[in-house]
TORMARBA-797210 format. One line per field, with one value per residue (C-alpha): residue number from 1; residue in three letters; x, y, z. Coordinates in Angstrom, 3 decimals, decimal comma. Layout:
BEGIN
num: [NUM;...]
residu: [ALA;...]
X: [X;...]
Y: [Y;...]
Z: [Z;...]
END
This chain:
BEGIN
num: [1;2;3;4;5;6;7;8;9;10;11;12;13;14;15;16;17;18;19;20;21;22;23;24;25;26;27;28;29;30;31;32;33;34;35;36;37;38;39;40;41;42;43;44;45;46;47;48;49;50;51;52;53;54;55;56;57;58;59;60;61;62;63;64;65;66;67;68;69;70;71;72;73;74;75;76;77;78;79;80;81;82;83;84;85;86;87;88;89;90;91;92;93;94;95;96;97;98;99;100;101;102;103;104;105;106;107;108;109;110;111;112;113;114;115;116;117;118;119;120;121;122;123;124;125;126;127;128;129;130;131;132;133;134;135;136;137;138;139;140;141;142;143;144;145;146;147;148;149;150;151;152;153]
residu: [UNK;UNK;UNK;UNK;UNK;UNK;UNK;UNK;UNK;UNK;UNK;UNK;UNK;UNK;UNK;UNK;UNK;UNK;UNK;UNK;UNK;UNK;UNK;UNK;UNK;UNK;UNK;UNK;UNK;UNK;UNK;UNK;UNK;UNK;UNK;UNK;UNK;UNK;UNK;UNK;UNK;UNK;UNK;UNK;UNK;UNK;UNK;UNK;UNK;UNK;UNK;UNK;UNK;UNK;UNK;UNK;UNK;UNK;UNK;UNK;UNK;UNK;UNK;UNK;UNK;UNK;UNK;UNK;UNK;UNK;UNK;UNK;UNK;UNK;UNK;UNK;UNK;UNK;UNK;UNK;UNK;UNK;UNK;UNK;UNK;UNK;UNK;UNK;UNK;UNK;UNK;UNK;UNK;UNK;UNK;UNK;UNK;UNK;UNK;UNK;UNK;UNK;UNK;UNK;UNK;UNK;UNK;UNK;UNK;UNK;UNK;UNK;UNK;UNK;UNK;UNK;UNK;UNK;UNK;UNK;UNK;UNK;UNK;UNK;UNK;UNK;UNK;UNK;UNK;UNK;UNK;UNK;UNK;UNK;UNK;UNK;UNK;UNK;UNK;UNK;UNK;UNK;UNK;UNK;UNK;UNK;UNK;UNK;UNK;UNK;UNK;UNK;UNK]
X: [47,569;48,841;47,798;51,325;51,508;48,505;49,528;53,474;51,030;49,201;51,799;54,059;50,563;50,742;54,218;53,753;50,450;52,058;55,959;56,800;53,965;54,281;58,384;57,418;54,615;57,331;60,008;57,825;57,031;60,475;61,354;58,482;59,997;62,977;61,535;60,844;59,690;60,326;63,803;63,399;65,016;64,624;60,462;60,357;62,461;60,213;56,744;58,011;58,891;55,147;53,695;55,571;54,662;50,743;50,771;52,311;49,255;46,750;48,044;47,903;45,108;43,638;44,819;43,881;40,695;40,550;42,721;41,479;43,628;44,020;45,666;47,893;47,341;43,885;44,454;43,748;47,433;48,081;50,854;49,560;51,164;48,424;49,003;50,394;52,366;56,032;57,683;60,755;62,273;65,752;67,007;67,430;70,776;72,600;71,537;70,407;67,775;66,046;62,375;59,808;56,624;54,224;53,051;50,904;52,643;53,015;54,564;57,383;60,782;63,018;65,587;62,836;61,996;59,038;57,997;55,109;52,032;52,846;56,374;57,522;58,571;55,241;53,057;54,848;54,405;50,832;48,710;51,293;52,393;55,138;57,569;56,363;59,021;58,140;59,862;60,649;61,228;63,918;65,460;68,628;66,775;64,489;65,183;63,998;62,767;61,392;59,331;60,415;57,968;55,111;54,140;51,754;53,219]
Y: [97,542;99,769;98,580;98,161;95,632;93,933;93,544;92,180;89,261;88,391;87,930;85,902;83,600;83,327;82,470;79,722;78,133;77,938;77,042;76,221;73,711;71,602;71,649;70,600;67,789;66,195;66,419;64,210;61,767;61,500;60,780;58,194;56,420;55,464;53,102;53,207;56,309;56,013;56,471;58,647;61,760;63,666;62,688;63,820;67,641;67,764;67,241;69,718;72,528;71,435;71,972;75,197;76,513;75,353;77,447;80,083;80,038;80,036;83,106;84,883;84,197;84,972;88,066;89,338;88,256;90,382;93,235;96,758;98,273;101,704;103,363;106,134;108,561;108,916;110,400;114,113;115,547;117,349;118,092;115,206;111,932;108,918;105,221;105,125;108,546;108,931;110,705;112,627;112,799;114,813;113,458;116,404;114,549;113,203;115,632;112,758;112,475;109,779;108,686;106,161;105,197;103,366;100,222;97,606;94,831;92,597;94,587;96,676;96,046;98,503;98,077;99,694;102,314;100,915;100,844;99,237;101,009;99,258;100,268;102,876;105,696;105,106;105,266;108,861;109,866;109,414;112,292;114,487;117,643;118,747;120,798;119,077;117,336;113,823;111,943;107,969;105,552;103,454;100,382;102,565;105,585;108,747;109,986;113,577;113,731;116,536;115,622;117,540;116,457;114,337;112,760;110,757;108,762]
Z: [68,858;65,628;62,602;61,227;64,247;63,534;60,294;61,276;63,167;60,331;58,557;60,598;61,919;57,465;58,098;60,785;59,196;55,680;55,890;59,780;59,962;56,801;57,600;61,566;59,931;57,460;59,973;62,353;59,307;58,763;62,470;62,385;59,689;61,364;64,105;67,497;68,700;72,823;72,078;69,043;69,661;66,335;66,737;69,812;68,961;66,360;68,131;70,956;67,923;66,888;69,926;70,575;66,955;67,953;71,057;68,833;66,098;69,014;70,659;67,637;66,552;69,858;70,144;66,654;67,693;70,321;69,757;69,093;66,465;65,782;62,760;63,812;60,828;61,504;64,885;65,235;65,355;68,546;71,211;73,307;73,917;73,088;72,505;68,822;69,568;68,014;71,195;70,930;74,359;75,887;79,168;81,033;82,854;79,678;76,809;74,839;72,701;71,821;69,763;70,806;69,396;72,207;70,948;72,247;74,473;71,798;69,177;71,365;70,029;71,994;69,099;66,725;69,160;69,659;73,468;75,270;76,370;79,934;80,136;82,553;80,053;78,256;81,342;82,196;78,777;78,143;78,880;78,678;75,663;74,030;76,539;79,418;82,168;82,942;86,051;84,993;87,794;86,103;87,968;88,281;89,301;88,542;84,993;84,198;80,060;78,174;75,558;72,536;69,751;69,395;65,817;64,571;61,796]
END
């Protein structure tokens, strides 16, 4: 993971832990408070939004405590596409251009241009250099990209 992701988690598990689960905990007090709970249906939205948030906390925490995180402007700067890489890619059909940094799984956000490590233009990318022609098996097909520039931002 990058360390700007790693650092997105903390924050939101900072988020969770210090306004979602005090709102969660009154809203369940609140639902108490109004009688029986078997057919209680604000208690029991609330305990499943608690119990979702929970699972939440837990797999963040988890996975900061097991996640290797690397800081992209330490890496040696070079032609070659690595995990953390900012890719700048031509599709050699369309003419279009388009930039990627490859993320871990849990930070890719194809909106950001951010792009899993797993995904199929990252696993053709990595290894490879600037002016190199990578083949992507996309669902509608084989895509032929050059890779234009690699960064390290």
């Amino acid at each position: 993971m990058t360390k700007v992701g790693a650092e997105k988690l903390r924050e939101q598990l900072h988020e969770l832990k210090t306004v979602d689960r005090p709102r969660i905990t009154a809203a369940i007090a609140e639902a108490r408070a109004h009688g029986d709970l078997s057919e209680n249906a604000e208690y029991h939205a609330a305990r499943e939004q608690q119990s979702f948030m929970e699972g939440r906390i837990n797999k963040i925490e988890s996975t900061l405590a097991d996640v290797q995180i690397i800081n992209v402007k330490e890496i040696n700067e070079t032609d070659k596409v690595v995990f953390g890489a900012t890719v700048t890619i031509l599709n050699l059909n369309s003419d279009e251009e388009v930039t990627y940094q490859i993320v871990g799984e849990l930070e890719a956000d194809i909106n950001a241009g951010l792009i899993s490590i797993a995904s199929p233009i990252a696993r053709s990318l990595i290894s490879k250099q600037v002016g190199d022609i990578v083949d992507v098996n996309a669902p509608s097909g084989v895509i032929e990209y050059e890779i234009v520039q690699v960064r390290y931002m």
